[in-house]
C-alpha angles and dihedrals in degrees: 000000000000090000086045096057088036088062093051089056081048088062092055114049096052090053088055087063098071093235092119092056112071124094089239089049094050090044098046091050102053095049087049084055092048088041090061100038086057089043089051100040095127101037083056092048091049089047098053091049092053099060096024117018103240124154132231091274108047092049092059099034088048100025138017088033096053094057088046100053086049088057099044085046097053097036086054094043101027109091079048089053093048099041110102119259120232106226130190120267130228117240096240086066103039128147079047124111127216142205142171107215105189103230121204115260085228115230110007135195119225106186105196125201118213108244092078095018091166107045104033090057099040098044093055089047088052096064092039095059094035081058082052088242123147108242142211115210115202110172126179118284077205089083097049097177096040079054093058094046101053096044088053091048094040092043086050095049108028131048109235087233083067105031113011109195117212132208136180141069109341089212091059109027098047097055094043092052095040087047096044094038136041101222104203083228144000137219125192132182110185153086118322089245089060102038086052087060093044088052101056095049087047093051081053094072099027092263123170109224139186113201112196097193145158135252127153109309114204127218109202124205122192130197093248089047113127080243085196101054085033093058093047089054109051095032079067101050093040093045099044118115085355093293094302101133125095097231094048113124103274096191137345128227112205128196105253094239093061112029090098080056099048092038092053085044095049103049081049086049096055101047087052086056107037108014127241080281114056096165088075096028112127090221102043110083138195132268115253104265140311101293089064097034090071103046090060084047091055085052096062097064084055094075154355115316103214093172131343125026096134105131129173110196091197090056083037080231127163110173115220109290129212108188132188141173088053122165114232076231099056120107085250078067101039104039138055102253097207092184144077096287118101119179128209133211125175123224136200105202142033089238089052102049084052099053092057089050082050092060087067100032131196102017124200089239135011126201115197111187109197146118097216126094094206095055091048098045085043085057099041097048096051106033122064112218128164096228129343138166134222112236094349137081131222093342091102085079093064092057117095098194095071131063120242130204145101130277121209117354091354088064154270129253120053137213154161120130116340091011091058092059094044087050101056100046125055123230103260097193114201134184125186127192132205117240096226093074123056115133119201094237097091088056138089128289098073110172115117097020110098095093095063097031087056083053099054089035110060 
């Protein structure tokens, strides 16, 4: 622990010293980082089937070309982002001129989890190199070959006085470094249980924090939905990487009139994508490891299997699950599932679909899935939701333009492009007034000047 707090000091002390905060530096720094992922694309691919079984395609679709296209956004927009912002300025301080410069947080902490081991540590590092902040990397020991990889590419790239990448055991090393050493800001990526805990450390020392975390994200199918282009939809954001990402379609909540419909397409759906095999699929992966391959296979005893439900705990293998016949008090209903079984209840009225939304309030995402204005304007009005999408599923998340984070108990905090980088500097408002004007008004004494001072001040 003492290197490791030496290291910290480390941290520090170089970011005292003004280098991370030029434009050249920023910008160096984040096209070494592109150069070297490129440099290192199969090792990344190999990596990631190793710990979770994804193919060629998906790495790159979910994962390395994400990060890239985070880079290529903020090296074309950053010089733009740092540059200070004129603001308007009140009449009582008038001939005054003011600005908002946008300061560095100083060393940061990124806290990764392991489904999307890559991207959910690098984006993160993009913005915060791109704020001119130091950063501390911590990704998850769950993804052991992912791990390797990205401490050979950041040790290559990044001295550890600039970005300092940390290994080891989450539940140990977190709480030592956030007790023996104040971060200017924290970013988590993980399960509620865990960011609750982050939280309260944080609140310990005064640090600001953002929690991109999970919850029970609906998929909502109306009678007037286009149920094919619905199923296929949400079959491939539920079904990506297992199950195993936090704005999969945790459930889905189907009109009454056309759930026979969506179940029979579905099950079609999901052979065409996955074969009537998944375990050998090239696009079908594996769950994380034992510990949560039991917990999905607990769930399936809690409800109908309409298609699905083979496991093989050696492969680590759970085929894609419909399930029915599901109590809104079953653990399907209570817990994140995180994993390839979708239930699916059918509802009769709009009031009673949202109710059951209700009983897991504020989801990370939210899929609507309707052709009329009034019922999506109706949703979107009366249910929080961090991030969501209208007749689609997950693909909000690839798109820079939008912010994306939690509200409530899926988070707090947002990023992605321009809100990254917003994320990871602070508003530093300045005004600065000329010398030739400086009327005796403002000045003592006072008496006798209220009238005029309740004109100027409404």
């Amino acid at each position: 622990m003492n290197d490791l707090n030496s290291s910290l000091a480390a941290l520090k002390f170089f970011y005292n010293t003004h280098a991370t905060k030029p434009f050249a530096f920023r910008k160096n720094q984040l096209q070494l980082l592109k150069q070297t992922l490129l440099k290192y694309d199969s090792e990344i691919e190999q990596a990631l089937f190793s710990d979770l079984k994804k193919s060629r395609e998906e790495t790159y679709a979910t994962e390395t070309g994400l990060v890239l296209a985070e880079i290529n956004v903020t090296l074309k927009n950053l010089r733009q982002w740092m540059e200070p912002k004129s603001t308007g300025t009140n009449l009582v301080n008038l001939p005054s001129t003011s600005k908002i410069y946008r300061d560095p947080l100083g060393i940061v902490l990124i806290i990764a989890p392991w489904n999307y081991p890559v991207q959910l540590l690098l984006i993160p590092l993009v913005g915060a190199i791109a704020g001119g902040n130091c950063v501390v990397l911590k990704p998850s020991e769950f993804a052991p070959a992912t791990d390797r990889v990205l401490q050979k590419i950041i040790t290559e790239i990044f001295p550890p006085e600039f970005v300092l990448y940390v290994q080891g055991d989450g539940a140990e090393v977190v709480p030592a470094m956030m007790k023996n050493f104040r971060f200017d800001h924290v970013f988590y990526t993980g399960s509620i249980a865990v960011g609750k805990i982050i939280y309260q450390m944080a609140a310990e020392k005064l640090v600001p924090v953002t929690l991109e975390l999970g919850g029970k994200s609906p998929a909502i199918v109306h009678a007037d939905a286009d149920i094919t282009v619905a199923v296929k939809r949400i079959a491939f954001g539920k079904f990506l990487n297992t199950g195993q990402t936090c704005i999969a379609p945790d459930y889905v909540l189907v009109h009454i009139d056309v759930k026979e419909k969506f179940i029979e397409k579905l099950k079609e759906t999901i052979t065409k994508f996955y074969s009537t095999d998944a375990s050998s699929n090239y696009n079908y992966g594996k769950i994380i490891n034992e510990k949560r391959f039991d917990v999905l296979v607990r769930y399936l005893d809690t409800a109908k299997i309409v298609t699905g439900g083979d496991h093989d705990k050696e492969k680590l293998f759970i085929s894609p699950t419909v399930l029915e016949n599901v109590s809104l008090d079953s653990p399907l209903m209570t817990e994140e599932i995180f994993g390839p079984l979708l239930p699916v209840i059918s509802f009769n009225t709009i009031e009673e679909a949202m109710n059951i939304v209700q009983r897991n309030a504020g989801p990370l995402a939210f899929y609507l899935f309707t052709t009329s204005k009034k019922t999506e304007e109706e949703w979107i009005e009366k249910i929080p939701f961090g991030g969501g999408c209208v007749n689609n599923a997950d693909w909000h998340f690839t798109n820079h333009y939008l912010p994306f984070g939690g509200v409530g108990n899926s988070g707090m905090g947002s990023y992605h492009g321009k809100y990254s980088f917003d994320t990871f500097t602070r508003l530093k408002p300045v005004m600065k007034t000329p010398n030739w004007f400086d009327p005796s008004i403002k000045y003592p004494p006072l008496k006798g000047k209220l009238k005029l001072f309740k004109w100027i001040i409404k």
